[in-house]
C-alpha positions in Angstrom: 81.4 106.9 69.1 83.8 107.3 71.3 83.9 110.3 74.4 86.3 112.6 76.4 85.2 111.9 80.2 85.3 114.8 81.8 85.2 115.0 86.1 84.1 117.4 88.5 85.9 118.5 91.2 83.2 116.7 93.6 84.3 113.4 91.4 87.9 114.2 91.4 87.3 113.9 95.6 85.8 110.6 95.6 88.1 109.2 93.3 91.1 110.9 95.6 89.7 108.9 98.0 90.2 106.0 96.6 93.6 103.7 97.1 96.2 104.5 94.2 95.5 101.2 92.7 91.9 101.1 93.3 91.8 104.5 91.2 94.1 103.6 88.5 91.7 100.6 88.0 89.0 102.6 88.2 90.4 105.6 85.5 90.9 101.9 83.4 87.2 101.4 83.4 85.9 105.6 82.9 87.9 105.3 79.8 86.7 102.0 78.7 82.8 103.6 79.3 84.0 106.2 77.3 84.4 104.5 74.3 81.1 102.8 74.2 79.2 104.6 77.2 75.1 103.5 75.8 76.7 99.8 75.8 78.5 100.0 79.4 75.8 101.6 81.3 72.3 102.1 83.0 69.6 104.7 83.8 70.4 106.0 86.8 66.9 105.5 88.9 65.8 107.4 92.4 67.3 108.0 94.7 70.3 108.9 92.0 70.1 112.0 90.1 69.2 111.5 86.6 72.2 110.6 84.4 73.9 107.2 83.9 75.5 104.8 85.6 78.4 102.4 85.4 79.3 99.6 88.2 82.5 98.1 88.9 83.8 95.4 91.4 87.5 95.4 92.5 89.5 93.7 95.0 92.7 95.4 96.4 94.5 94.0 99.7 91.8 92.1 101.3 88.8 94.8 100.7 86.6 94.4 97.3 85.3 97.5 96.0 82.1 97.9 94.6 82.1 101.1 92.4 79.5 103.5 90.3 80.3 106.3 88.5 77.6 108.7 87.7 77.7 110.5 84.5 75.8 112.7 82.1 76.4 113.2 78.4 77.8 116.6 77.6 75.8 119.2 76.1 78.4 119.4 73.0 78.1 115.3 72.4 81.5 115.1 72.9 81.9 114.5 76.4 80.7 112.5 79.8 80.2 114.3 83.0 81.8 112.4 85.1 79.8 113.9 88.3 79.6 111.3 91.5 82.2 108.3 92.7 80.2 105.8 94.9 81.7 103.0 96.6 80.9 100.1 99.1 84.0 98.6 100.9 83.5 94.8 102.1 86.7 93.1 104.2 86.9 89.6 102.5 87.4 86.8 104.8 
């Protein structure tokens, strides 16, 4: 069953954040969770608030990104919340 993803404004920030590229890989992988979120995802476990979670490694212009997006299933079944952006930034050598 596939999902709309739906993001908060807090979400929309972090992604913002994010380098163009960086977020048009990462809007790539939302919508590919979307499709088959129970397959492409975890429990989310303390010190996260309860939810899911999917991770994500990119590299753009020397830095790799490690990414988790935090999301809830909608109330109408429809949807994921799409609440929290996290990243990790590494230089590569």
């Amino acid at each position: 069953m596939s999902y709309e993803p739906v993001i908060t404004p807090r979400a929309a920030e972090d992604l913002a954040a994010l380098p163009l590229p960086v977020q048009n890989f990462l809007e790539q992988q939302i919508n590919r969770v979307a499709e088959a979120p129970s397959q492409l995802s975890r429990a989310a476990v303390f010190p996260y608030p309860p939810g899911q979670m999917s991770e994500f490694d990119h590299e753009f212009e020397g830095v790799r990104y490690h990414l988790t997006v935090h999301f809830r299933f909608g109330q109408d079944e429809r949807t994921l919340i799409i609440y929290a952006i996290g990243r990790v930034e590494r230089r590569l050598p």
